[in-house]
Structure formats: C-alpha cells, structure tokens
ZABA-10181 format. One record per residue (C-alpha): x, y, z. Coordinates in steps of 0.05 Angstrom, whole numbers, padded with zeros to 5 digits, always signed. Each point is the difference from the previous one (the first is absolute). Layout:
N
XYZ
...
This chain:
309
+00000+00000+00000
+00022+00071-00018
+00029+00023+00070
-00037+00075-00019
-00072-00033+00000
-00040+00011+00051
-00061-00033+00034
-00046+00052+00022
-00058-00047+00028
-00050-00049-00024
-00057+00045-00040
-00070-00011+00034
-00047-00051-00021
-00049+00033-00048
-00061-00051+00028
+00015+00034+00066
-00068+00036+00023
-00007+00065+00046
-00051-00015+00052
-00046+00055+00023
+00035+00000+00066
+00069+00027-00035
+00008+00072+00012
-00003+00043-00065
+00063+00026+00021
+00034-00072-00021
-00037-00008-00064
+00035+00060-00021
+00061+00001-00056
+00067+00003+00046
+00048+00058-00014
+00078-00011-00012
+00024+00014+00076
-00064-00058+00027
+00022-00046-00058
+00067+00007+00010
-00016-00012+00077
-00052-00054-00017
+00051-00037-00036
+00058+00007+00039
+00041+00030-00056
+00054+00054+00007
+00012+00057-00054
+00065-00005-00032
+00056+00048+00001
+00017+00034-00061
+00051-00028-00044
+00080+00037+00021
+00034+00036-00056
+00052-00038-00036
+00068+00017+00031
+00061-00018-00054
+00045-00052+00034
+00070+00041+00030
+00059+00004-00047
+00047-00063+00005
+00063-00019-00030
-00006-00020-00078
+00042-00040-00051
+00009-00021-00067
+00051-00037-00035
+00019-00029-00070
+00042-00045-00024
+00017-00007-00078
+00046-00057-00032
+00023+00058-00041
+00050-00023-00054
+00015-00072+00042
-00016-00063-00027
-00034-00017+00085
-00014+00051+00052
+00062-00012+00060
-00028+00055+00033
-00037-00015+00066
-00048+00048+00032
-00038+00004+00067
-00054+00046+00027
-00041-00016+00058
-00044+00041+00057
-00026-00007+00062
-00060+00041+00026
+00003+00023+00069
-00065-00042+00008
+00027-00063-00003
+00063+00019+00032
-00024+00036+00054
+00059+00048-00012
-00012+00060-00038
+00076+00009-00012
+00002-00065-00048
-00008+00026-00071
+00039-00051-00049
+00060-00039-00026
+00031+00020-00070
+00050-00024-00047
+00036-00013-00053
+00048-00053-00029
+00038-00003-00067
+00024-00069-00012
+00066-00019-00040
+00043-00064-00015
-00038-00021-00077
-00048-00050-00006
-00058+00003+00052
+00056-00007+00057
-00005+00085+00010
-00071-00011+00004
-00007-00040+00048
+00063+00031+00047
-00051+00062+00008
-00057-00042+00000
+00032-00033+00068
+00024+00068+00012
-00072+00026+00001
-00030-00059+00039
+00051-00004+00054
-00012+00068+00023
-00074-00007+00003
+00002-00054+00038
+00054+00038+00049
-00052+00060+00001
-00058-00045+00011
+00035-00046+00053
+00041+00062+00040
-00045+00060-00006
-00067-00016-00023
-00023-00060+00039
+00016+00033+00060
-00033+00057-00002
-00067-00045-00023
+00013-00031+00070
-00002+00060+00033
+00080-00017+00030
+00022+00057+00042
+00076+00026-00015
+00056-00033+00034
+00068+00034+00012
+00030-00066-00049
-00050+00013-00056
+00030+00013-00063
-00002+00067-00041
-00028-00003-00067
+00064+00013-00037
+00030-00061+00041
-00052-00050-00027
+00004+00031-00068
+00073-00007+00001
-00006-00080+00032
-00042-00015-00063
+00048+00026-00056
+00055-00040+00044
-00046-00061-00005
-00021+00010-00069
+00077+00019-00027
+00016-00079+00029
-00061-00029-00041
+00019+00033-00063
+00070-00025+00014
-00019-00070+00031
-00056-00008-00068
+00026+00041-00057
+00074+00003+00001
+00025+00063-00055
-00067+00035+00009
-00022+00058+00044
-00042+00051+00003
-00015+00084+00021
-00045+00007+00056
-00026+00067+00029
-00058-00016+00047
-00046+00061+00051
-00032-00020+00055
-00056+00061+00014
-00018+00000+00072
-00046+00069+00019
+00044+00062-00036
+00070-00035-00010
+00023-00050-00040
+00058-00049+00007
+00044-00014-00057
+00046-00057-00012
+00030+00009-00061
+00058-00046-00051
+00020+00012-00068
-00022+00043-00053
-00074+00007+00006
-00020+00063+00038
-00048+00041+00047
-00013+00068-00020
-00044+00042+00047
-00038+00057-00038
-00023+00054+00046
-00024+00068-00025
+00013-00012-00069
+00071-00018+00025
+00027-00067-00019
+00061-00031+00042
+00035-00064-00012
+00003-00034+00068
+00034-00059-00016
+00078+00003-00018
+00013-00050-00055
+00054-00058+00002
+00023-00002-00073
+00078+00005-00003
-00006+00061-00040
-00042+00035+00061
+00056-00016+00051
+00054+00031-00058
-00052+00063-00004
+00002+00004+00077
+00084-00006+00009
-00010+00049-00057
+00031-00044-00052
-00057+00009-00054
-00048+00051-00007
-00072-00009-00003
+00000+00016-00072
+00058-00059-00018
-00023-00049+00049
-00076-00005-00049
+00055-00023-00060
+00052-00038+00038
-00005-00080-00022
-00006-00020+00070
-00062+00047+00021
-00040-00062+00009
+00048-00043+00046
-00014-00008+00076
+00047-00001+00052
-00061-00013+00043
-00063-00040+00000
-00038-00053+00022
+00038-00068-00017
+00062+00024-00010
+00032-00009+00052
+00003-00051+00065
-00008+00070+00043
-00048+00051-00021
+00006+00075+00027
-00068+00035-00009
-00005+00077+00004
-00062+00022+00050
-00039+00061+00013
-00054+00030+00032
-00042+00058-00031
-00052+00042+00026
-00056+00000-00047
-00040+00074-00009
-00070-00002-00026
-00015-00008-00059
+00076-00020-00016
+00008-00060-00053
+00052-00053-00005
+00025-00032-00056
+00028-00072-00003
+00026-00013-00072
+00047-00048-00042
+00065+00026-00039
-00042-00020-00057
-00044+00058+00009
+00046+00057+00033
+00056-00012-00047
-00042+00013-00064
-00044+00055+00020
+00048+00029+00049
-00020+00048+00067
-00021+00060-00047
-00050-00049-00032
-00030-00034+00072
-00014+00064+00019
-00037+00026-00052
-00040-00050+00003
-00017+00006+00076
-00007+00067-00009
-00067-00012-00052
-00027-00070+00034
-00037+00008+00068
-00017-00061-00002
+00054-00058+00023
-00016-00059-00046
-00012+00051-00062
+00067+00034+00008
+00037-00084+00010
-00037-00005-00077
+00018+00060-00025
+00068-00020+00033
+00010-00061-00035
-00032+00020-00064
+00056+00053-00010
+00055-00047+00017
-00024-00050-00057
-00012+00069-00047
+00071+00009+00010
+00022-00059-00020
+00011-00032+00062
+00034-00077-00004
+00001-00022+00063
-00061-00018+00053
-00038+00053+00029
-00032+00007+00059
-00024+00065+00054
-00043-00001+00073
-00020+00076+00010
-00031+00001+00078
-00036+00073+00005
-00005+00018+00079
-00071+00035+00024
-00005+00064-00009
C-alpha cells in the first residue's frame, strides 16, 4: 500500500434510518472542523520549500588510450559522505598511475599500484572512522599509510613484474587539506584564482639536471633522456616518495594528470582550459580532447577535484 494513503473511516451505511428520537441537530451535514473531529483526522502541514543540498566536494576524471596500442594508465577516484562516515572531514581518495615496462606488464604495475593503496586507505583510515575508533597517540598520519602502501606496492611490482614500474601521485582529501604522496612524472597542479601551480616536482633525470642547474627548462623538453626516471614505482628494491600536505581554499581545484597529457598541452594550455570549464568532469574532457588534438602518443589520463565554494 502507498505509505501516503490514508484511511479516514468507514463511510455510513446508506440503509441506516434517523429515528424521530434523533435530535435535528445530528441529522445535520457536518462541517470540516466536526468531520475532521468526527473522524479522528488531523490537517496536514503544508509541504517545506525545497532547500538545494549544501555544496560538497566534486570530481571528474578521463582517461584516453591516446596514441597507445592499451591504456597503462591507472586511475582512482572515490568519496565518502560525512553520512556514512560520521566524519565530516572525510572527502575522498585520488589518483593517478602511468604504467611502463611494454606489453601489459606497465599496466598492471599501476593497476597494483592503484589497488594497493585503496585497500591501505580503506583498511588504515576509512574503516576506522566507520567504527567510530577514537584517536590513539600510535595511530598513524595519513601521509604514513599513504607512504606504507607505495612501499608495499613498489615490492609487488618488483616481486610480480620484474623491468616494469610505474608513476604514482595519489591525494587523500580529508575536510580542507589534502595529503599528497607523490613518484615519478605524473603531477598535481593546484589552480587557485585563476593561478595554476605545479605541486608535484618531477623525477625525470632531466628535472634533477634543471634543478643542479645543468639544463634549462627549455633544453631539458629536447634532451633524448626527458622521459627516463630515476624514480618510480618498481624500480628500485627501496622507494623514496616525496609527501605534502596542502591546505585547500574554497572553491580551489586540483589536478591529477599523466605526462601524456601535461607534456603535449603544456601548463599555458591546462590553464586555459580551467579557466573556461566550471565544471570538473567537462574541463578532464576538454582536457584530454586537446591532448589527442595535439597529437598526443602516449596514454592520457586527468582527476580534477573542485573544493566547495
């Protein structure tokens, strides 16, 4: 039964007679308030005026096999509502992996990449906070369990798919800041008042020689080894991440991304597109839509997070 229905009595027999002892007064029509009374019935309240559900954190993402013959990026974008959590601070876990090695083996390096560090998220940070687990003075911070899960996924990668590897650059959002662990060439860019900053330092051999001033920027895009890492996922039996913490303002956006988009379209070409896209999983189309334009050949692959305003 519709739960809106309502049974408002049984309506009177019509064979029932009025006997001359009944006082007029009774074989009179009843008005709303003795009906209403007669019948036990209550008036309802008028319907409340639609309120629009507050701002919350928003995503979108793409990912494009570009000029690849298979897709080795991996990509991960996942919230939490304070409702189920109970914690209004969760917002979401982000990130990006670009695979490498040939084959399918760089696939699935950021594929275990990707998996391995939701299941840390899930295990360390989200679980407990869905039991309600007060903090302990032993409790790890969130860049610790982020950087445990590279650790554990670097030995996989190692352990599975010996001569592959993979990028990783992975935000945890908790309430206004967001925790980055970050290795390889893929990047976080923050883009606040139509200002767009590369968070991320890269670890290609030719950005170490542009930071002990060896290159410039200009002759590290033509060098021969622009695309070699001296650091990554799988490359090594220990893995140094880089980690940071950043305070979100509203309404700021964050921008996860492969090489295979920044290094075709370049900053100057991100942010123009940020600057005309409002919405987050427009501007990750319009993102990847210019990297293929410009003849991109590799993967392709962006996670724009847009903070409330």
């Amino acid at each position: 039964m519709n739960p809106l229905r309502r049974l408002f009595g049984r309506k009177p027999s019509e064979s029932s007679a009025v006997s001359d002892a009944t006082p007029v007064e009774a074989t009179r029509p009843l008005t709303a308030t003795k009906l209403s009374s007669a019948l036990d019935t209550q008036i309802l309240p008028s319907p409340k005026a639609y309120a629009a559900p507050a701002t919350r954190l928003k995503f979108g993402l793409n990912s494009d096999v570009g000029g690849r013959g298979n897709n080795e990026d991996s990509v991960l974008a996942t919230l939490l509502s304070a409702e189920l959590s109970g914690d209004p601070s969760f917002s979401g876990l982000f990130m990006v992996a670009d695979g490498m090695g040939g084959h399918q083996d760089g696939e699935r390096a950021s594929s275990i990449t990707a998996r391995l560090l939701a299941q840390y998220v899930l295990k360390e940070v989200v679980i407990p906070q869905l039991e309600e687990r007060g903090q302990s003075s032993d409790q790890k911070t969130i860049p610790e369990i982020l950087s445990e899960a590279m650790a554990a996924a670097n030995t996989s990668v190692r352990e599975q798919f010996p001569g592959a590897g993979t990028t990783a650059t992975c935000v945890v959002i908790r309430g206004d800041l967001a925790h980055i662990v970050h290795v390889g060439d893929s990047r976080a860019y923050l883009y606040v008042d139509d200002t767009l900053e590369q968070v991320t330092r890269g670890h290609r051999l030719v950005d170490r020689m542009v930071e002990l001033g060896q290159l410039t920027p200009e002759e590290a895009k033509n060098h021969p080894q622009n695309n070699v890492l001296y650091k990554a996922v799988g490359a090594s039996d220990h893995l140094e991440v880089d980690a940071e913490t950043r305070r979100l303002p509203p309404s700021a956006r964050l921008l996860l991304c492969s090489d295979g988009l920044w290094g075709v379209i370049g900053d100057e070409g991100i942010k123009a597109i940020l600057q005309a896209c409002t919405d987050p999983q427009e501007a990750c189309d319009r993102l990847v839509a210019a990297a293929n334009a410009n003849d991109g050949k590799d993967n392709i692959t962006a996670v724009l997070v847009q903070m409330p305003d």
